[in-house]
N, C-alpha and C positions, 0 to 999 in steps of 0.2 A: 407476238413472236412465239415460236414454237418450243423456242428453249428460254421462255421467259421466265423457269423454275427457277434457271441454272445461271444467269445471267443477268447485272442488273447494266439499266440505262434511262438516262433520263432525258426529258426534252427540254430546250429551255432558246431563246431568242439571241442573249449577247453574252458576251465573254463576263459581264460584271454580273449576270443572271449565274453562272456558271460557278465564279469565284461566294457569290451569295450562300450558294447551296452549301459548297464543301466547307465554309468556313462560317458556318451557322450554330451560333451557340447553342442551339435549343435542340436540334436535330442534323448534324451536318452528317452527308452523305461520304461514306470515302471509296475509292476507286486505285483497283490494284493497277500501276502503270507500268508500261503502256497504254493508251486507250486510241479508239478511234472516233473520228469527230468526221460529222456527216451531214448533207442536208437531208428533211426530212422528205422532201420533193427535187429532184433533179433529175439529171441522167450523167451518163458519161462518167461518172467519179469523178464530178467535176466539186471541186471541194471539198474531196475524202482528205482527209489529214491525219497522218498519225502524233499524237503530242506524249511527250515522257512526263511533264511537269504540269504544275498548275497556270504557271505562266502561259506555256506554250498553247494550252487547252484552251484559254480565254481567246488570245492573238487567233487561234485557230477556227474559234466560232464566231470570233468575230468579220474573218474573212469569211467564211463561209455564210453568212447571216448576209453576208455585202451582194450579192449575186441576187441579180432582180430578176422574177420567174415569171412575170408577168404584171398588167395593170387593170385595175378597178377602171369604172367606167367614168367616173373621176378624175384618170389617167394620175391616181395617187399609187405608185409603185406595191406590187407584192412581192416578201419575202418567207422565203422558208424557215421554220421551226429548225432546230438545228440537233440534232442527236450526239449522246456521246455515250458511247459504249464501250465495254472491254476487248482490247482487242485478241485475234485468236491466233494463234503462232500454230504453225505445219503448213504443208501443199496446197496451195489453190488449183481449183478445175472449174473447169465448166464441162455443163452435161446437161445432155441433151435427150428429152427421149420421147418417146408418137406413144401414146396410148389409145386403148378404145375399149371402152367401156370397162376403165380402170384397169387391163389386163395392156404389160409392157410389151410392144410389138417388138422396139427397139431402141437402144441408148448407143451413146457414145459419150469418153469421157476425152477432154484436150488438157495436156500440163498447163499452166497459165503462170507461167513462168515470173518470176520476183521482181516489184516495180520497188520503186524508192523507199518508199514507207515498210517493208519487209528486212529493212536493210537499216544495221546500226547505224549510231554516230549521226553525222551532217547537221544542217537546220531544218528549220520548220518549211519551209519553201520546198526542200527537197524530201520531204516525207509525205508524199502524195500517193494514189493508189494509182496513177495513171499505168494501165499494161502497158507489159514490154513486147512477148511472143506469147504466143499458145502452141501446143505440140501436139498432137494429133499422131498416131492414136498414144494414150497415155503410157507409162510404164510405169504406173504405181502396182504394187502387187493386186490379184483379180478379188482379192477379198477384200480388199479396201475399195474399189472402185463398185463391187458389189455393197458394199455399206451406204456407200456415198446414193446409189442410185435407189436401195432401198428408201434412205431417209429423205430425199431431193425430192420422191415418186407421192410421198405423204402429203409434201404440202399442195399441190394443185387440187389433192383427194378431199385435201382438210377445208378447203375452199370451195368447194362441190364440181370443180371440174370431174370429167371422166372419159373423156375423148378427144384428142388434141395434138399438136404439139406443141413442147416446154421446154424450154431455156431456161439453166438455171447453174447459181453458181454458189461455190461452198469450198470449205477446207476438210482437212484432217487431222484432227489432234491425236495427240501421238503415234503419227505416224512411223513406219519402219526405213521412210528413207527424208533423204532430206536433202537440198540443194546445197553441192558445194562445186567449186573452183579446182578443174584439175588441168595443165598447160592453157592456161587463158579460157577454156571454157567452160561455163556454168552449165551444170544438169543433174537433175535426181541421181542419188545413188544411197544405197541402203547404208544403212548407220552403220558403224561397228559395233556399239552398244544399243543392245534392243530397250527401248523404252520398257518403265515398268508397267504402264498402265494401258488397258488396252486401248486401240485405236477407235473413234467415236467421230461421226459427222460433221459438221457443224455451219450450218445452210445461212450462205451470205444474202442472195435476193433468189425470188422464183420470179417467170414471167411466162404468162400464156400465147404466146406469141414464137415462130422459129425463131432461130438464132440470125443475125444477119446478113445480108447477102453473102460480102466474101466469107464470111466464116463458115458457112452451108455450103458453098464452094467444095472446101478444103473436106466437108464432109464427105462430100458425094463423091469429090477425088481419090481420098481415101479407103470407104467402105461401099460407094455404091448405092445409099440410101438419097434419096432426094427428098428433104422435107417438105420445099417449095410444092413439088408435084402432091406431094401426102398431102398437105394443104389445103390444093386446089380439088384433090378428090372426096376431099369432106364438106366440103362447102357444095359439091355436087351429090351426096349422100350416094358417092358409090364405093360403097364397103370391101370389094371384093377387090377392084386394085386398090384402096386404101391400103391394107392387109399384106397386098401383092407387091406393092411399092416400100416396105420397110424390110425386105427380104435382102441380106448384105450379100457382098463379093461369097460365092460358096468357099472359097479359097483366103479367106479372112482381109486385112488392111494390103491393097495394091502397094501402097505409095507411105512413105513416111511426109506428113505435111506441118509447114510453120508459117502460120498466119504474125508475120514483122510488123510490127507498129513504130514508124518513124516520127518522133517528137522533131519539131523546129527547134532549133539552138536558142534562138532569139526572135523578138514581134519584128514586123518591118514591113516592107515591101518585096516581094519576089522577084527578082528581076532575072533568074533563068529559064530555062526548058525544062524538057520532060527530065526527071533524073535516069530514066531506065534508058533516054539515049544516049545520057553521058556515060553512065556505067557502059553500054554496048560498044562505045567508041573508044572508050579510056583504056578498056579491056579485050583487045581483040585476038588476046590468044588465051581467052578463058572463054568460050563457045559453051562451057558447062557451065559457067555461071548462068551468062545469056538464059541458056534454056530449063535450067531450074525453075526460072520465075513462070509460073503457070498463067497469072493475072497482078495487076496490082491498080490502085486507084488514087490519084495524085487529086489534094480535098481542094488547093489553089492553081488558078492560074494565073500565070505571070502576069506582072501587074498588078495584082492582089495586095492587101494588107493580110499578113499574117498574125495571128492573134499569137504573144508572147506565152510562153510554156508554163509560166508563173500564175496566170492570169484565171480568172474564176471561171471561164466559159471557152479555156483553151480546148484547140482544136489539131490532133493530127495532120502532119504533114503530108504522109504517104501511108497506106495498105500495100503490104507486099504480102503475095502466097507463095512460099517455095516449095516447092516438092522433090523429093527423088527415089529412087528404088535402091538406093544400095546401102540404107540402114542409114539410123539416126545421128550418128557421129557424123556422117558426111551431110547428113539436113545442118546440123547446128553449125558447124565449120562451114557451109555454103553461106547460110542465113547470117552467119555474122559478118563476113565478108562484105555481104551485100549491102550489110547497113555502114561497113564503115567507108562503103563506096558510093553509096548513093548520098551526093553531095547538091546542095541548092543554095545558092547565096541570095539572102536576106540583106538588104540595106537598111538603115537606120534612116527613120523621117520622122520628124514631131506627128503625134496622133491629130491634129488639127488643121496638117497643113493638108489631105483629102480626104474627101466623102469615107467613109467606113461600108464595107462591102459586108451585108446584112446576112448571116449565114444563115440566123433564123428570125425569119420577117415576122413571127408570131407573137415573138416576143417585144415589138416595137408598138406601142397603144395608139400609133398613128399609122400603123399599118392596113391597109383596106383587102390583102390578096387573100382568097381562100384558102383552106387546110391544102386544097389540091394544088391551084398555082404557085403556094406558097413553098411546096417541094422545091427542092435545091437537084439540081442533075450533073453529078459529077463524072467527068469522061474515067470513063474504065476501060481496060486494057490489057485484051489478052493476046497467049503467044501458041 
């Protein structure tokens, strides 16, 4: 860890490895709460939990410990080491940026707007990191997003990368603004009282790899850069449109964009349509909703079992991209809209009574398909 000066965290297997530690006569560890409870191998934030107590912290690794990542050739189940760390309060982002040969061609930073575990109160169930939206282009002020890109830039360097593109995600402690609630909607706005301390980085994961499909979308909608193409032109070792391909809109961000992430209410069986033709039809004197949606990617098809929201290896409903040109207030008042109108009803069926539709066949030790057949291809859908 990069700020492993400045932060402690420990690994450990089950919630009674956990309770061991902090209440260890000889040497017990103690931990300022909130903390976050993580697998040491995953994706997805899939088992990210936030816990306030010692109780919660156990239950928490213990769910998280429960999530099988794979099998021995024994087909004796593997699980993850489980982390618990402090957790870091201020603005999440993701950012993004092409380098080459250590020198920043180009970034971008998205708001990554506040999932359950950001948020007081609730239970343990509902303090999960699962995102809500991302906001494109950001409105943190420029020297903070400068901060964020200098420290993000370090770690692929600190790894020996030096030419690439990187995904990566991180907060801002003491930040100058901060997420509040004004007529039902949530979005950055500066404090009224400036922190006293100054503002400082604080890098959640790095990954050598672009960002993902729809989210590279929302990119190239926005500012014009394609990483996908930057990509493919480095793997062709041709430097000059590498270079030539991270050059933005001269005219800065087209479009204000919000990458929606629609959780399922509940597991089940799906037994509707597409949601973006019910919203079209439901809504036919709102033509500007309609065409807000740039793309979106529905993860079931009807007929499906949908994996419960609760659940270790739960899986998004829907990707929605919305866009517009006439400022972010009408992005965020679109986008909310649209989530509380994209509706899919789920039924309720015992998990035994059919087959389980395999999202990722890799993780089944009786699985025989390759990395490559074993791709999943989800219908995407653009307007």
């Amino acid at each position: 860890m990069l700020d492993s000066d400045k932060n402690s965290a420990i690994c450990i297997n089950t919630g009674k490895d956990f309770l061991d530690v902090v209440q260890s006569e000889e040497k017990p560890v103690d931990f300022d709460y909130p903390v976050v409870v993580k697998p040491c191998t995953g994706r997805a934030s899939w088992s990210v939990l936030k816990a306030e107590t010692e109780a919660q912290v156990a239950a928490a690794v213990d769910k998280a410990h429960s999530r099988i990542i794979g099998y021995e050739e024994d087909g004796s189940p593997i699980q993850s080491l489980i982390m618990v760390e402090p957790y870091v309060d201020g603005p999440e982002v993701d950012v993004n940026f092409a380098m080459l040969d250590g020198e920043v061609l180009f970034y971008d930073v998205s708001d990554n707007f506040p999932c359950a575990g950001d948020l007081t109160g609730g239970i343990l169930g509902q303090h999960d990191f699962q995102e809500t939206m991302f906001v494109l282009p950001s409105i943190l002020p420029q020297s903070e997003q400068e901060l964020l890109k200098d420290k993000l830039c370090n770690a692929p360097l600190a790894m020996g990368f030096r030419t690439g593109i990187f995904h990566c995600e991180g907060r801002v402690r003491n930040s100058s603004m901060h997420y509040i609630t004004t007529n039902g909607t949530i979005d950055l706005e500066t404090k009224t009282k400036p922190p006293t301390s100054k503002p400082s980085a604080f890098m959640l994961e790095v990954n050598p790899r672009e960002p993902g499909y729809i989210g590279r979308l929302a990119v190239t909608w926005t500012f014009g850069v394609d990483y996908y193409a930057m990509h493919l032109f480095r793997c062709l070792g041709d430097w000059t449109r590498y270079r030539t391909t991270a050059t933005p809109f001269a005219n800065g961000a087209q479009h204000d964009c919000a990458l929606v992430l629609i959780m399922p209410e509940k597991g089940g069986i799906l037994t509707s349509d597409d949601p973006a033709v019910e919203l079209r039809r439901t809504r036919p004197t709102r033509p500007d909703l309609r065409d807000s949606i740039a793309i979106h990617r529905n993860v079931f098809d009807k007929g499906q079992r949908v994996t419960p929201p609760d659940a270790v290896d739960m899986v998004f409903l829907s990707t929605v991209v919305v866009k517009t040109t006439k400022g972010r207030k009408d992005l965020l008042r679109k986008a909310e809209e649209i989530r509380e109108n994209w509706h899919a009803t789920i039924e309720d069926e015992l998990w035994s009574s059919r087959p389980k539709v395999n999202l990722f066949p890799l993780s089944n030790p009786h699985c025989k398909l390759s990395r490559v057949a074993a791709r999943q291809s989800y219908p995407i859908r653009c307007y």
